[in-house]
One Martini backbone bead per residue (centre of mass of N, CA, C, O) as a GRO file, in nm:
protein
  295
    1UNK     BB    1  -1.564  -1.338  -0.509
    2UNK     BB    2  -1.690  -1.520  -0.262
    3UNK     BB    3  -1.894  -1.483   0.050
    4UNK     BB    4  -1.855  -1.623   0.387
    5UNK     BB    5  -1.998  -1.761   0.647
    6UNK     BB    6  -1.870  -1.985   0.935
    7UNK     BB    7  -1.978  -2.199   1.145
    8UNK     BB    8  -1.816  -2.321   1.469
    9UNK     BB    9  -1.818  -2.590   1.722
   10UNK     BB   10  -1.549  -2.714   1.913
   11UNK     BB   11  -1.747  -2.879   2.125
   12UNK     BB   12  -1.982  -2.982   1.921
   13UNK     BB   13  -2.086  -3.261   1.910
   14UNK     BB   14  -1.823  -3.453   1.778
   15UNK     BB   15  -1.565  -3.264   1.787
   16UNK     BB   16  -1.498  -3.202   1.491
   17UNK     BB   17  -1.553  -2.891   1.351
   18UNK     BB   18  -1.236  -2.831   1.289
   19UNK     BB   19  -1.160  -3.051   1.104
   20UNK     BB   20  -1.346  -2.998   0.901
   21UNK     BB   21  -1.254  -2.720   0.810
   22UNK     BB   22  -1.015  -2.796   0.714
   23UNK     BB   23  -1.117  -2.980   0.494
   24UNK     BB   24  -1.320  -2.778   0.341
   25UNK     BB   25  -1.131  -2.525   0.269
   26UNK     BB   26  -1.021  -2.580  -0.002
   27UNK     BB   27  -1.286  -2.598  -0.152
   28UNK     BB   28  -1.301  -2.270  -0.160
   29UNK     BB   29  -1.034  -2.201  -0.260
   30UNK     BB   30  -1.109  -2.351  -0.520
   31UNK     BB   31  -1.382  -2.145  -0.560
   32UNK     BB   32  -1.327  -1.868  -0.505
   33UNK     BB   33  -1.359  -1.862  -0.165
   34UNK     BB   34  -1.485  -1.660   0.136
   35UNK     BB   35  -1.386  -1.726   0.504
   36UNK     BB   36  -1.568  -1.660   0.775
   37UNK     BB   37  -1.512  -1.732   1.117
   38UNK     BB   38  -1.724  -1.843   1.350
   39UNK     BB   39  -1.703  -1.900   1.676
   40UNK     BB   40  -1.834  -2.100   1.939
   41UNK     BB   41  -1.934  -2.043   2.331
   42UNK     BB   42  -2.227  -2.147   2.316
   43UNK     BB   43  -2.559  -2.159   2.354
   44UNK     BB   44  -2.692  -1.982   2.102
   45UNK     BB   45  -2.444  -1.844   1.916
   46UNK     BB   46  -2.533  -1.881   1.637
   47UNK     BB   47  -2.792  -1.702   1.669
   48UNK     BB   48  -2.664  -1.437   1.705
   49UNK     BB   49  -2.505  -1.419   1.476
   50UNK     BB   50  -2.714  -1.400   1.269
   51UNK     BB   51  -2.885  -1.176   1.382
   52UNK     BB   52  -2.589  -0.962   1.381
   53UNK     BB   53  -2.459  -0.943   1.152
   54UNK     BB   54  -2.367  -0.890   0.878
   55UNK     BB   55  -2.461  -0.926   0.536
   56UNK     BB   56  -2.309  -0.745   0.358
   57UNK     BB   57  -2.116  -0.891   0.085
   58UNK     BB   58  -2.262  -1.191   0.110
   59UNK     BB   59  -2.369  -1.518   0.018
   60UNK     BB   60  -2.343  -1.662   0.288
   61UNK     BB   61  -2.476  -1.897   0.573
   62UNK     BB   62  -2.278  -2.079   0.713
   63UNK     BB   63  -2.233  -2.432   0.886
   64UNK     BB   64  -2.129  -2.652   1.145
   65UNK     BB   65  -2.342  -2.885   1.155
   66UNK     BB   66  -2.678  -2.985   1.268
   67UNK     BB   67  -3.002  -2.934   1.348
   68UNK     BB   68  -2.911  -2.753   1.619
   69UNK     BB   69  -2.763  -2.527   1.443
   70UNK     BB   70  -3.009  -2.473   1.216
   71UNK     BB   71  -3.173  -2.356   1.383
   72UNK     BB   72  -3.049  -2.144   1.511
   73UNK     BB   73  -2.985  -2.012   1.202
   74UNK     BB   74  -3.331  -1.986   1.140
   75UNK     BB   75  -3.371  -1.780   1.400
   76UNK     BB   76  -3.177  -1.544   1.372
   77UNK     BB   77  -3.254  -1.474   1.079
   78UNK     BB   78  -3.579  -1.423   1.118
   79UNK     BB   79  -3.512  -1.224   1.398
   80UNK     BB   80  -3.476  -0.997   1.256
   81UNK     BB   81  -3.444  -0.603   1.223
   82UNK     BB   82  -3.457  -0.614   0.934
   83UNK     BB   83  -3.488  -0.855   0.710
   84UNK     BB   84  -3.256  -1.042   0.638
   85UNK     BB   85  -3.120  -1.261   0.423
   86UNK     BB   86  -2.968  -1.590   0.362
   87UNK     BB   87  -2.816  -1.836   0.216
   88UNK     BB   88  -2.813  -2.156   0.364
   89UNK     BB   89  -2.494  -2.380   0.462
   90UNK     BB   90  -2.469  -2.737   0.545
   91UNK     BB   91  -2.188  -2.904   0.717
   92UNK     BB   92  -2.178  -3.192   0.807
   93UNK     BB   93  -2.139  -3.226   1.191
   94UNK     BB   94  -2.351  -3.396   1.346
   95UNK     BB   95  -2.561  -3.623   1.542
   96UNK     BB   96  -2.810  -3.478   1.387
   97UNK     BB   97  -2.918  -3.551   1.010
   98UNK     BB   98  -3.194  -3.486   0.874
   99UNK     BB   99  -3.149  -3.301   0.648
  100UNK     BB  100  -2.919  -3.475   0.516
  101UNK     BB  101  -3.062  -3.671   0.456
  102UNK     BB  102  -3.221  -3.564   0.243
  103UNK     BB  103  -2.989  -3.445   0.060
  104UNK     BB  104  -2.816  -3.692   0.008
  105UNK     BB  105  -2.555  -3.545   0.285
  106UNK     BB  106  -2.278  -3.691   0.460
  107UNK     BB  107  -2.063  -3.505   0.347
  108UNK     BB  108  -1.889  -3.252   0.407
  109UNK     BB  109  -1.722  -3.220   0.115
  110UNK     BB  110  -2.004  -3.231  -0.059
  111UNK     BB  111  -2.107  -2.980   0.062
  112UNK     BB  112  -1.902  -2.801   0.002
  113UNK     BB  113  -1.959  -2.826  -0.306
  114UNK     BB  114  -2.263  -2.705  -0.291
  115UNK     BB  115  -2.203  -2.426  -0.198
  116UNK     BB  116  -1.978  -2.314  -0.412
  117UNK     BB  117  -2.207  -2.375  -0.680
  118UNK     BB  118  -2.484  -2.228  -0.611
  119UNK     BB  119  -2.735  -2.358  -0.519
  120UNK     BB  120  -3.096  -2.359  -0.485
  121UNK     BB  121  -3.322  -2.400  -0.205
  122UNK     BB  122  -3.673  -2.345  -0.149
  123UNK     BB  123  -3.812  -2.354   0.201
  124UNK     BB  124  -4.016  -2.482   0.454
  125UNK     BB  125  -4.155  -2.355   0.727
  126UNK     BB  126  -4.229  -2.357   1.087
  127UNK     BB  127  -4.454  -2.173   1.252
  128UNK     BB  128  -4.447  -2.119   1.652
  129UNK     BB  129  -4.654  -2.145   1.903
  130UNK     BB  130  -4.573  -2.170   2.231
  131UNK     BB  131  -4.730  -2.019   2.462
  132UNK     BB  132  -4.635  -1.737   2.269
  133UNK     BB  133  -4.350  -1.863   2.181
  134UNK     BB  134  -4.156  -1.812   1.896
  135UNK     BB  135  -4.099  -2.027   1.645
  136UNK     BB  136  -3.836  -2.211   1.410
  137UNK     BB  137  -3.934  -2.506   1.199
  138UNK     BB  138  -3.775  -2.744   0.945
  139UNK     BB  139  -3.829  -3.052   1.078
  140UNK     BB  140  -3.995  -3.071   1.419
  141UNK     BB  141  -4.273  -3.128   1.591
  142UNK     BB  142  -4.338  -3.231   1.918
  143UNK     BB  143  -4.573  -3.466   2.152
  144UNK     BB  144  -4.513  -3.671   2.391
  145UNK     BB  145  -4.348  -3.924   2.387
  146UNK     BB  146  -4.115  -3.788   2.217
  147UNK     BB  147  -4.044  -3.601   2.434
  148UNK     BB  148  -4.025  -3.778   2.729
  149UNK     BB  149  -3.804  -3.950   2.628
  150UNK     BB  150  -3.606  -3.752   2.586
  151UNK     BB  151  -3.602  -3.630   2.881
  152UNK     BB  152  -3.511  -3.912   2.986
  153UNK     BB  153  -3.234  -3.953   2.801
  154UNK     BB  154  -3.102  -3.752   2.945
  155UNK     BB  155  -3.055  -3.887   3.209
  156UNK     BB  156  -2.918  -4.193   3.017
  157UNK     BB  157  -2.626  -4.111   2.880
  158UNK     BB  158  -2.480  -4.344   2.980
  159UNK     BB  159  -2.563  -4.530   2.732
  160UNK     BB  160  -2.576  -4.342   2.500
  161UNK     BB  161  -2.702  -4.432   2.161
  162UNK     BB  162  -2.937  -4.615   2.314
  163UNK     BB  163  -3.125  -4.403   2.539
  164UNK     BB  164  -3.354  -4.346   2.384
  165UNK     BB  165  -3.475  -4.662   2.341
  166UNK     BB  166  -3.500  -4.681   2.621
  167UNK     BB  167  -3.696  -4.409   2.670
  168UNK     BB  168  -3.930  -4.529   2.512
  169UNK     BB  169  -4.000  -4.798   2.625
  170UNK     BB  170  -4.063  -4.677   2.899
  171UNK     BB  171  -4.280  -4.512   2.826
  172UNK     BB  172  -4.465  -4.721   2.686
  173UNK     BB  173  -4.519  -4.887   2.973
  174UNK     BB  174  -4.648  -4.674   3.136
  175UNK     BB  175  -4.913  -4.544   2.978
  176UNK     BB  176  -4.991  -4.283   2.924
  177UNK     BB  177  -5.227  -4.019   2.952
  178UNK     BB  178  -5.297  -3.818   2.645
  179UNK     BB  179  -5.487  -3.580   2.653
  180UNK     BB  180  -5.612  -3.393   2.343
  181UNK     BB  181  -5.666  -3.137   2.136
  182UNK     BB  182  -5.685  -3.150   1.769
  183UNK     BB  183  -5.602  -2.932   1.489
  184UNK     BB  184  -5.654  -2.991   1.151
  185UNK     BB  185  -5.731  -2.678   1.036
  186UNK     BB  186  -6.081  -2.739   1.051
  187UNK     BB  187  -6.037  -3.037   1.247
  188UNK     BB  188  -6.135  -3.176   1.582
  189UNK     BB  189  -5.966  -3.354   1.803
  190UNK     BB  190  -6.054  -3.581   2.098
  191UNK     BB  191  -5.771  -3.755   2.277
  192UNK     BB  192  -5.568  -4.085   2.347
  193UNK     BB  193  -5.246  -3.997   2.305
  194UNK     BB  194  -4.894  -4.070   2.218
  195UNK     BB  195  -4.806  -3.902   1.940
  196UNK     BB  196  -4.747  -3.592   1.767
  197UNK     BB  197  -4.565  -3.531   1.449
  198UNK     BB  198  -4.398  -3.270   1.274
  199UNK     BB  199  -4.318  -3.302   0.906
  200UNK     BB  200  -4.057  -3.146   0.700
  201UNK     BB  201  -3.909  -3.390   0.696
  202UNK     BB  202  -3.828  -3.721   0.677
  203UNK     BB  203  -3.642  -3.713   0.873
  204UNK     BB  204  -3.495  -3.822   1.223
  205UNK     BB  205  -3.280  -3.786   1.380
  206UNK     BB  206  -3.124  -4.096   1.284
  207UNK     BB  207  -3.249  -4.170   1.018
  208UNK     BB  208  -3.589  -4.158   1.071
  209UNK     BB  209  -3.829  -4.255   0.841
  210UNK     BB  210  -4.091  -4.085   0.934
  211UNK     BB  211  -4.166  -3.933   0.680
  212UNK     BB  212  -4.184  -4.036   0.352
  213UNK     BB  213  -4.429  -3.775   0.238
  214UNK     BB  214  -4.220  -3.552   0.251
  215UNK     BB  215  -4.180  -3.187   0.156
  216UNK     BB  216  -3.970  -2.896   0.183
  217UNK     BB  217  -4.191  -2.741  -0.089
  218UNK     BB  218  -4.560  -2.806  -0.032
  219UNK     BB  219  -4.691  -2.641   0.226
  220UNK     BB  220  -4.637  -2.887   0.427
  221UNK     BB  221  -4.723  -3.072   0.702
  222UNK     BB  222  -4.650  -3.426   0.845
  223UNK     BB  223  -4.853  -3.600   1.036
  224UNK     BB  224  -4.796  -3.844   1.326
  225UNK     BB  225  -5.054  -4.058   1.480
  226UNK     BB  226  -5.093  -4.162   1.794
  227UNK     BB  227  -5.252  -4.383   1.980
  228UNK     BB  228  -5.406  -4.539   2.185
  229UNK     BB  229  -5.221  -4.831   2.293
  230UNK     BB  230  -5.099  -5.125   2.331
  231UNK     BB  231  -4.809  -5.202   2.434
  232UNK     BB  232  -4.741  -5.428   2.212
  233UNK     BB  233  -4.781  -5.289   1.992
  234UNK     BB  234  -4.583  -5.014   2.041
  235UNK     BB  235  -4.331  -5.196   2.058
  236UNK     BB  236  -4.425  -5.326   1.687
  237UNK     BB  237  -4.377  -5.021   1.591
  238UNK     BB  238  -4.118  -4.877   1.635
  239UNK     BB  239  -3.895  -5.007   1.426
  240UNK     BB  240  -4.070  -4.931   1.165
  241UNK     BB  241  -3.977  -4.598   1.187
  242UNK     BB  242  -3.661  -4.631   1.022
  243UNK     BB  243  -3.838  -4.721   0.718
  244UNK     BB  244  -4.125  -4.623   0.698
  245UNK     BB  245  -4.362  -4.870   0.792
  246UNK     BB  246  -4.573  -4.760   0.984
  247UNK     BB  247  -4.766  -4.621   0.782
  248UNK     BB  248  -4.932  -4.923   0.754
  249UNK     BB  249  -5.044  -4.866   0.997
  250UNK     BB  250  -5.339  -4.853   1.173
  251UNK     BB  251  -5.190  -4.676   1.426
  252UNK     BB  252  -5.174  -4.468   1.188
  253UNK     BB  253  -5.206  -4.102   1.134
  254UNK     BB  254  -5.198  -3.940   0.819
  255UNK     BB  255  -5.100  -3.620   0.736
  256UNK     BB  256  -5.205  -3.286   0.542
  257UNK     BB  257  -5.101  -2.960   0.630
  258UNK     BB  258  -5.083  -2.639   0.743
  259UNK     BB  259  -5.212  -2.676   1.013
  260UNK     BB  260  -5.202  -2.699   1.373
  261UNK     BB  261  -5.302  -2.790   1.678
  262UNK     BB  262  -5.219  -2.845   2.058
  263UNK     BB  263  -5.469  -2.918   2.333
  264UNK     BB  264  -5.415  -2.986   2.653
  265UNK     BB  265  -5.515  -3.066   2.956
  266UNK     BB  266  -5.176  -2.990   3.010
  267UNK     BB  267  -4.888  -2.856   3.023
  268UNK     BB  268  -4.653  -2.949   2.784
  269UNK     BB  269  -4.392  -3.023   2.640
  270UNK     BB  270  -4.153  -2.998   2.366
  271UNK     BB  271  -4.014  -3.103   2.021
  272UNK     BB  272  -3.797  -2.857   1.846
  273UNK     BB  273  -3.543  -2.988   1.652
  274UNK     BB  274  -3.450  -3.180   1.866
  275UNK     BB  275  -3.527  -3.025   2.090
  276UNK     BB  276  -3.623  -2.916   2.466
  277UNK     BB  277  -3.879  -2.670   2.358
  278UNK     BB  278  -4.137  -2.571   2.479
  279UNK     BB  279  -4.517  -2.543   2.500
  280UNK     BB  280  -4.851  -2.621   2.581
  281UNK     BB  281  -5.022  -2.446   2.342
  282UNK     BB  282  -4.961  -2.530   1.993
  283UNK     BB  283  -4.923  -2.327   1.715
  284UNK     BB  284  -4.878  -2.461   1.349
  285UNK     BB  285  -4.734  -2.271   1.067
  286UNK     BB  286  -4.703  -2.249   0.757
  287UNK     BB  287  -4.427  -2.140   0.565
  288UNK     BB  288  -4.412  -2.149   0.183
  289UNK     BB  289  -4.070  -2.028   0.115
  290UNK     BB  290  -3.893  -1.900   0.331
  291UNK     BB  291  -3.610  -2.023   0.262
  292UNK     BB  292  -3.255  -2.019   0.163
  293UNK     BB  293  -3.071  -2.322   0.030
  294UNK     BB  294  -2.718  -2.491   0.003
  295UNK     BB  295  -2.709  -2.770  -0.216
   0.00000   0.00000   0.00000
């Protein structure tokens, strides 16, 4: 009999997570699997859960949802104060889901079968250091106009899921100057950039093929460097970020480093695994395998 920890938002995400366990526990009874359930009542509640519960006796950290959920799930575990660590099972079940993306498992009941058989990958992390505050992410860092367009797309909710896209022309038109020294690995740009972001995942929010040659276990983070141009040129960028041919534009400086750091001339919010969390001046280094998941 193997144990797991199952983590399940009844509110979070497209409000499914509760239907989604009904479907999934019968394969676990299946593969002669126990799940203990922790329901979450707040935002940050799977994080405590990771961070608190006993971990002797369970072979697995499962949750149901998105990046939102894994990130929870990957500080909480990161800050134990015993450093005890479980292999994470994610059972997709959120709005953005970068990481099964990658997984090429969009499927609930297929993620549940993959975590029951119990194969392992070991994956890494990128820790943040953002203006003092320490942060674990999986999936990206991102700093400009990604950031921005976030904070803005949160005000009009009421557009639905077109409101990035509408939140991202608004600030492309804006126009604004982003300067900024990057530093990456030992090497020194200061420039006025669009955005900036650092990809552990290829996908990022709805399956958007951000890093095409992005690898979660190669001790790289692979960042997407975009310059100060003109309004139409990146509104003529924009599209082709879905497919991941924006990489052969020449707006597009792509690297593969082991850590960057971002000093703007201003501190500014960022964007950290799809949250709107933490600010700048912010230094990012890989930890090479640094969690094992259950996929």
């Amino acid at each position: 009999m193997r144990k797991f920890y199952m983590v399940v938002n009844p509110e979070g995400g497209l409000k499914k997570g509760l239907d989604i366990l009904e479907r999934v526990k019968p394969i676990f009874d299946e593969y002669d699997s126990e799940l203990t359930v922790l329901e979450t009542e707040f935002a940050g509640h799977a994080q405590e859960y990771a961070h608190d519960v006993d971990y002797a006796g369970y072979d697995g950290f499962c949750a149901i949802g998105g990046d939102g959920t894994m990130h929870e799930v990957i500080n909480g575990m990161l800050n134990r104060s015993d450093g005890a660590t479980l292999p994470i099972g994610l059972v997709t079940g959120g709005t953005g889901n970068s990481f099964m993306y990658d997984m090429d498992c969009l499927d609930p009941e297929e993620a549940a079968k993959r975590i029951t058989q119990g194969q392992l990958r070991t994956i890494d992390v990128a820790k943040v250091d953002a203006n003092g505050e320490l942060y674990y992410a999986f999936n990206i860092v991102g700093w400009g106009l990604v950031t921005e367009a976030g904070e803005l797309a949160e005000k009009l909710r009421w557009l639905g899921g077109i409101r990035y896209d509408v939140a991202s022309i608004l600030e492309v038109l804006k126009g604004k100057k982003r300067i900024s020294k990057l530093i990456l690995d030992d090497k020194t740009i200061e420039e006025d950039f669009v955005f900036i972001l650092g990809c552990n995942t290829i996908h990022t929010g709805k399956g958007m093929k951000m890093a095409p040659f992005a690898k979660l276990d190669d001790g790289k983070i692979d960042l997407i460097i975009i310059r100060k141009a003109s309004r139409l040129k990146l509104l003529r960028l924009f599209p082709k970020l879905f497919s991941g041919e924006h990489v052969k534009s020449p707006l597009v400086d792509y690297q593969q480093v082991n850590s960057f750091s971002i000093v703007p001339d201003e501190e500014n919010g960022l964007t950290i695994d799809g949250e709107l969390i933490g600010h700048t001046p912010v230094h990012v280094e890989m930890e090479p395998k640094r969690i094992n998941v259950l996929v």
